[in-house]
N, C-alpha and C positions, 0 to 999 in steps of 0.2 A: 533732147541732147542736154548731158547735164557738162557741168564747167568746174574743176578744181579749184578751190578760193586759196589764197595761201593766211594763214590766220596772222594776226595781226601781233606783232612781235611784245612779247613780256615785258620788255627793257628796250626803252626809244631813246636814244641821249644826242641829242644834235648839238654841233658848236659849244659844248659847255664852257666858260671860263670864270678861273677864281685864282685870286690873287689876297697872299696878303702882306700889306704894305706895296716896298716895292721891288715881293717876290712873287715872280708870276708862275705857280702851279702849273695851273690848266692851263690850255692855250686856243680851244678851239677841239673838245673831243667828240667824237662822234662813231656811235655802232649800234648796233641792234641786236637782242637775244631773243632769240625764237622760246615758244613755251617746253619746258620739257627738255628743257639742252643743257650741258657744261657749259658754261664760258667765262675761257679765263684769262683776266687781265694780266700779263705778263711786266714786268716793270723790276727794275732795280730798288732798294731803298732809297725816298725822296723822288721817286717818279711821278708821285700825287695819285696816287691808287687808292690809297685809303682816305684823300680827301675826294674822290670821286663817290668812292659807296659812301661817305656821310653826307653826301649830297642828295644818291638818290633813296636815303633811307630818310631823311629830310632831318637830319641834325644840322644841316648847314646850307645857306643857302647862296648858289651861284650869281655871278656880276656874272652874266650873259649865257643866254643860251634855253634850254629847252629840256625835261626830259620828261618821260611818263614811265611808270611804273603799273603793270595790269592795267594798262589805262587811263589809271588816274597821273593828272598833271603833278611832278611833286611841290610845287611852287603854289598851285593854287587850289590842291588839294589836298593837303598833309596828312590829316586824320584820315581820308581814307588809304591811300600808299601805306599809313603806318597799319590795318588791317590788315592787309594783301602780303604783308612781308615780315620776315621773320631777321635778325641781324648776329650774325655770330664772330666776334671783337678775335683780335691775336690773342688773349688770354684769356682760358673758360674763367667765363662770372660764375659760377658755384658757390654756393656755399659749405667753405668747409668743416663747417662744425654740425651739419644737418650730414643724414645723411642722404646716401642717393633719391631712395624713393623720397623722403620729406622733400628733398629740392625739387622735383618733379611736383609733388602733391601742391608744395607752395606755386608755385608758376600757375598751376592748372585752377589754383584757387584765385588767382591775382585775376587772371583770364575768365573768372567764373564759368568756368566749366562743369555741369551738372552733379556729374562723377568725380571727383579729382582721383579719388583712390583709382576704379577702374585704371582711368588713362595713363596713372602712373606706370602700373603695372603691365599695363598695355607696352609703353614702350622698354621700359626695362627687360623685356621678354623681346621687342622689335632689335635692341641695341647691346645685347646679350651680358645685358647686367643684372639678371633677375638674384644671380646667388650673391652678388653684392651688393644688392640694393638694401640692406640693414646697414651696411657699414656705413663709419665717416666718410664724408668723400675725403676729407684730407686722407685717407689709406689709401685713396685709388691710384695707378700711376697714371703717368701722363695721357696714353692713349683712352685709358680711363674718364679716365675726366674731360677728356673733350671730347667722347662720343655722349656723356652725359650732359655735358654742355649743348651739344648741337640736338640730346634728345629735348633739352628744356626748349631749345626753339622752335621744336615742332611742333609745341602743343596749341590746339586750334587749327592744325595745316594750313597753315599758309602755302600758297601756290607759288612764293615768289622767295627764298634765303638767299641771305649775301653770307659770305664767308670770308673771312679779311684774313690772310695769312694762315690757314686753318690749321698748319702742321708747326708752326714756328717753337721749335726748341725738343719736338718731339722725338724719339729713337727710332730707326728704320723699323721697327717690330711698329711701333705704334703709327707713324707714319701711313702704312699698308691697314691697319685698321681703318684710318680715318678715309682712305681712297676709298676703300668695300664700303663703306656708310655712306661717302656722297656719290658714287656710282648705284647704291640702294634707290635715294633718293631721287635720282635722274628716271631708275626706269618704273617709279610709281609714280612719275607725271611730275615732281618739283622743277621746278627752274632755278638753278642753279649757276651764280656770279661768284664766283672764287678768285681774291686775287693772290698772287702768288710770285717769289722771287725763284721759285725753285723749277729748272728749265725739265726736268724731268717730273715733275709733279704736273704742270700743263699738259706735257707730252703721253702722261698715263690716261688723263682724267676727260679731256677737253675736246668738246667736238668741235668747240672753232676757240683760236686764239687772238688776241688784239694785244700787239705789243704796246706797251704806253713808255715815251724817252721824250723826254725835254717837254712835257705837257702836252701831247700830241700824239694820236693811235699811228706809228709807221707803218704798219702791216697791220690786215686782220684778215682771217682766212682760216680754212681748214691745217691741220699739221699737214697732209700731201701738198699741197696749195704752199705754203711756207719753205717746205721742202724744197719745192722746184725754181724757188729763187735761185741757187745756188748750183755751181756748176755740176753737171752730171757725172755720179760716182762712177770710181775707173776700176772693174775686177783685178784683184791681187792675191796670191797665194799668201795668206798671212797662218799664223798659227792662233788662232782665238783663245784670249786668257778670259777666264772669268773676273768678272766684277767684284770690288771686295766688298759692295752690300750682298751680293753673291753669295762671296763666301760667308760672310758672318749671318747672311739667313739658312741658310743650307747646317754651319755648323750649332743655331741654337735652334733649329729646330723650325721654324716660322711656319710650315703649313701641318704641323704637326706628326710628322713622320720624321723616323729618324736618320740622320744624317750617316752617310756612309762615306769618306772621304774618296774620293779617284785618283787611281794611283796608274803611273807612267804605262804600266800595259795595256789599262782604259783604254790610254788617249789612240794608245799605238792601235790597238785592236779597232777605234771608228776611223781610221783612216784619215786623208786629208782631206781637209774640205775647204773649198774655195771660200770665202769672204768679200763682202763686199767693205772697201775703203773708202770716204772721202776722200776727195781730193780737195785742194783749199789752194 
């Protein structure tokens, strides 16, 4: 008779707390990310989300508490957590006067990487930059540049990236990029820590959520699991309008076919259809 083992979670953060002076960040946080999973820290700006990942990336270190990272403690083992894990900031570190593949080649060389060239190439082809990869990166746009950013932090795969704000200031075109790339990365085995203020970037991405308010996880759970806090929706005959990231994907084009606008006979010809409402 053989026995299921449940494998021992990527990211252990028990009780963390950090304070500085006397503003108390942390308060006591505590969750765990399975290998291979989204999980995203949900938080306001000033919720201490980003002072949580520079803790367990070991740029700073916690007054109380506990975490591991693939195992290793990050408190009392730094140099290895910094192996096991890749760290990618609110704003791509690139270099913009190199261009794409040189910032790749340089990473892969900093990392002593046998190949650099290869690997460059490798992911430029992975992150579907290969016809840009001569140019400046400063000509990239933004979604641009932060799938090259987050290709610089693959190089060596690491089993473990943190992602701090990953979409911050980007266009719903680029946005939906960067989701396809750490959705990639989820189902080639990365473990993946995102945090994020944006409630529909959780809601795309995230196979479990941990809200962070006042230094403290108040929820963490799957999105159905979060859901069901909340009183159960009442059926209402509504008329469903679209979204205006909707509209404005639909009218430039985003999944690469062309937009045809819907016009009042459309609507009339699918007939009504029920909706479900919140109630609140």
């Amino acid at each position: 008779m053989t026995t299921e083992t449940t494998p021992a979670p990527a990211i252990r953060v028990q009780g963390i707390q950090k304070s500085f002076n006397d503003l108390h960040v942390l308060r006591g946080v505590d969750f765990d990310v399975q290998p291979g999973s989204i999980f995203a820290l949900l938080g306001s700006n000033g919720a201490g989300k980003t002072t949580l990942v520079r803790i367990l990336s070991t740029l700073l270190k916690a007054d109380a508490g506990t975490a591991t990272v693939h195992g290793h403690d990050v408190a009392a083992k730094p140099g290895d957590v910094r192996e096991s894990i890749s760290l990618t900031g609110q704003f791509a570190a690139v270099d913009e006067i190199l261009s794409g593949r040189e910032n790749l080649v340089l990473v892969a060389r900093l990392r002593h990487m046998k190949n650099p060239g290869a690997v460059a190439d490798e992911l430029l082809a992975r992150f579907s930059l290969t016809e840009a990869g001569g140019r400046k990166a400063a000509t990239y746009s933004g979604g641009m540049r932060r799938r090259l950013d987050i290709a610089m932090s693959l190089i060596g795969d690491p089993p473990i990236i943190f992602l701090d704000e990953p979409t911050t200031g980007l266009d719903p075109q680029a946005r939906i990029e960067v989701w396809r790339t750490v959705k990639e990365l989820a189902q080639g085995g990365t473990t993946v820590l995102l945090t994020t203020q944006y409630l529909d970037e959780a809601e795309q991405l995230a196979d479990r959520i941990a809200i962070l308010h006042e230094g403290t996880i108040i929820q963490n759970g799957t999105l159905a699991e979060l859901k069901q806090l909340l009183p159960p929706a009442k059926v209402e005959y509504v008329e469903k309008q679209p979204s205006l990231e909707e509209v404005f994907l639909t009218l430039v084009g985003a999944t690469g076919e062309t937009a045809t606008p819907r016009t009042d006979t459309d609507d009339r010809a699918d007939g009504a259809v029920p909706a479900r409402k919140e109630s609140r």
